[in-house]
C-alpha positions as CSV (number, residue, x, y, z in Angstrom):
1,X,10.4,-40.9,-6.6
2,X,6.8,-40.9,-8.3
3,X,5.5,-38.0,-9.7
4,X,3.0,-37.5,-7.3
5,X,6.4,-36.8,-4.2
6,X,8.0,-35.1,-6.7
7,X,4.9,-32.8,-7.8
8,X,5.0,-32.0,-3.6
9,X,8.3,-31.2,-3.6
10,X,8.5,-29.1,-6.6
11,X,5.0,-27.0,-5.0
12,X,7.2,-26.4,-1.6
13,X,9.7,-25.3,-3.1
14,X,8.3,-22.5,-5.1
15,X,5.7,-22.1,-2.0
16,X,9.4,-21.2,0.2
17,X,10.8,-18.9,-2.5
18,X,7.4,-16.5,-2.6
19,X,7.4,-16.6,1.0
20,X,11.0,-15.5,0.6
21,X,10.5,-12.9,-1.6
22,X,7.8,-11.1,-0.5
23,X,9.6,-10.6,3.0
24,X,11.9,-8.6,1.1
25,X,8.5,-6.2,-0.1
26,X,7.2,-3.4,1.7
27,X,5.3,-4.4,5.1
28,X,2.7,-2.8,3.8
29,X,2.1,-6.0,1.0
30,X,0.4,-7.8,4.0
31,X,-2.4,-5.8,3.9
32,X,-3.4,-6.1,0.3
33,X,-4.9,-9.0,-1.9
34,X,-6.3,-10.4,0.5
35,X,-7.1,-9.7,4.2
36,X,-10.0,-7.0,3.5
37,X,-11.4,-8.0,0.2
38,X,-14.8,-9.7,1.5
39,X,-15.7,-6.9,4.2
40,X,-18.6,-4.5,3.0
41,X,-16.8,-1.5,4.5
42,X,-13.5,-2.2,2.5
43,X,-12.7,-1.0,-1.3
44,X,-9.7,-2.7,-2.7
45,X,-8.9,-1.3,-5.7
46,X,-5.7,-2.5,-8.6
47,X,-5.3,-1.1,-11.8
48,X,-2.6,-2.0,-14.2
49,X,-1.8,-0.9,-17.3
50,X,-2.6,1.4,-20.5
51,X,-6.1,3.0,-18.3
52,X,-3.3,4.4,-16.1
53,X,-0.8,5.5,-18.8
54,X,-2.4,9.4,-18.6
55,X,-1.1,9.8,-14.8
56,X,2.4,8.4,-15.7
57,X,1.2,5.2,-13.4
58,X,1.9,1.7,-13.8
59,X,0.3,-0.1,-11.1
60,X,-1.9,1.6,-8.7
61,X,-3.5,-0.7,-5.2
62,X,-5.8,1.1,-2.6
63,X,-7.8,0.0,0.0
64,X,-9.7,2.1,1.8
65,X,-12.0,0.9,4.7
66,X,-13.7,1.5,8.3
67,X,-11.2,0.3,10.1
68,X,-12.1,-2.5,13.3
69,X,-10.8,-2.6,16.4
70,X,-7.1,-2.2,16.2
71,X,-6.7,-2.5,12.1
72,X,-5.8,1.8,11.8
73,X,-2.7,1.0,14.1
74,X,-2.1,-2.0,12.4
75,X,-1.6,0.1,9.0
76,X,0.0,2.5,10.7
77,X,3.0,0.6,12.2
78,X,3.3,-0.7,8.6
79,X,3.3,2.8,7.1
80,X,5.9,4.3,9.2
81,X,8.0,0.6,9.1
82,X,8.6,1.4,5.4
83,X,8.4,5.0,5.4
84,X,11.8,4.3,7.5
85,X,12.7,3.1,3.8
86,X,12.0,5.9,2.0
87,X,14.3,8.7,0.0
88,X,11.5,11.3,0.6
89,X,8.6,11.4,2.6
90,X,6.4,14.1,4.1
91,X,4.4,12.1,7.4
92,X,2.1,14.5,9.6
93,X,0.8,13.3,12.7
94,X,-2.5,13.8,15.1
95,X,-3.1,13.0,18.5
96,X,-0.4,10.8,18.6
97,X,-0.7,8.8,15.3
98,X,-0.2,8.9,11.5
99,X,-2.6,11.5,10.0
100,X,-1.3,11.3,6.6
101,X,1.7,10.3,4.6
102,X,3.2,10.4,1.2
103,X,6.7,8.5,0.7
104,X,8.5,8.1,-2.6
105,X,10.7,4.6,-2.6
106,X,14.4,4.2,-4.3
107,X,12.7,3.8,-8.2
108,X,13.4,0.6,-9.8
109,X,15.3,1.4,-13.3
110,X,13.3,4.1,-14.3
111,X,10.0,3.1,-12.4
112,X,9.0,5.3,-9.3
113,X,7.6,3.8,-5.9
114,X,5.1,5.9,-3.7
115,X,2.9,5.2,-0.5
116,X,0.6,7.5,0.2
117,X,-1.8,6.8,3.9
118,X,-4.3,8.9,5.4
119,X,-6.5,8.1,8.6
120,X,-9.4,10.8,8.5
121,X,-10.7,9.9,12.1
122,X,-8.0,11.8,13.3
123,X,-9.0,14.9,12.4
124,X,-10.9,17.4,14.3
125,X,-13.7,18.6,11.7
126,X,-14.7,14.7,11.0
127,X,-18.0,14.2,11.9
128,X,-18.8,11.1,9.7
129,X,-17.1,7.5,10.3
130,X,-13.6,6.8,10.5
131,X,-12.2,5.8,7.4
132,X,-8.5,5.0,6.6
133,X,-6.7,4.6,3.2
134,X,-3.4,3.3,1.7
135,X,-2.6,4.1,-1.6
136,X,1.0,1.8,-3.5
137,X,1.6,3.5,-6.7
138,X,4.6,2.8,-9.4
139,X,5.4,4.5,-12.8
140,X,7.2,7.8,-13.8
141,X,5.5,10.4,-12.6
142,X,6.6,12.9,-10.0
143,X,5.8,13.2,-6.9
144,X,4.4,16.7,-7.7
145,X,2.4,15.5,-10.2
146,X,1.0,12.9,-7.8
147,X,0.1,15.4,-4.8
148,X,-1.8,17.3,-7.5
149,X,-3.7,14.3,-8.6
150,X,-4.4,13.8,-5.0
151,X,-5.0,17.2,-3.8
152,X,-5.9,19.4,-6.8
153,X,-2.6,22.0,-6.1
């Protein structure tokens, strides 16, 4: 074989194993890195590392966007797919869908998992434009200390 065949084969190879892998991810995975990041009503955020270290956080991934046709079911099916997953979770609906949620994941070693979803259009008071975020966190803190981050209680 030449190097170029073998170069091929090597790249589909390792192009099969991260397909394999990240089936075995949250469904929620599909909708970061990616599928939102050039729209002007999306905010993708990731943050890694020691700027995270004072909310006991690891890795932190949010988007947050207006969603399109059909997009806020699409993240909620995924949501509730893995909240199906969870040791703990606190889901709330409105009006027949997934207002907000907050599920903590089986923690990796010492490392903690959390989802946390929220689709504002489905409130009553909302009088400003639909908005819908998803928020993957991982690191030690608790989930108390995360619903205080989030809600200020």
């Amino acid at each position: 074989m030449n190097t170029k065949r073998i170069f091929t084969a090597t790249l589909l190879l390792l192009l099969m194993q991260a397909t394999a892998f990240s089936q075995k991810g949250l469904q929620v995975d599909q909708l970061f890195g990616g599928p939102y990041l050039q729209r002007k009503d999306a905010t993708e955020v990731l943050l890694k590392g020691s700027r995270l270290r004072a909310y006991k956080l690891s890795l932190f991934r949010s988007i947050t966007l207006t969603p399109a046709e059909g997009e806020a079911e699409r993240f909620e099916k995924c949501v509730l797919a893995d909240a199906k997953l969870a040791v703990d979770k606190e889901l709330a609906h409105q009006k027949g869908h997934l207002y907000y949620g907050f599920c903590q994941f089986k923690p990796r070693g010492e490392t903690r998992r959390y989802l946390f979803y929220r689709d504002n259009g489905l409130r009553a008071d909302v009088h400003r434009n639909r908005q819908i975020s998803l928020i993957y966190m991982e690191g030690t803190a608790s989930p108390q200390e995360l619903k205080h981050l989030f809600t200020g209680k």
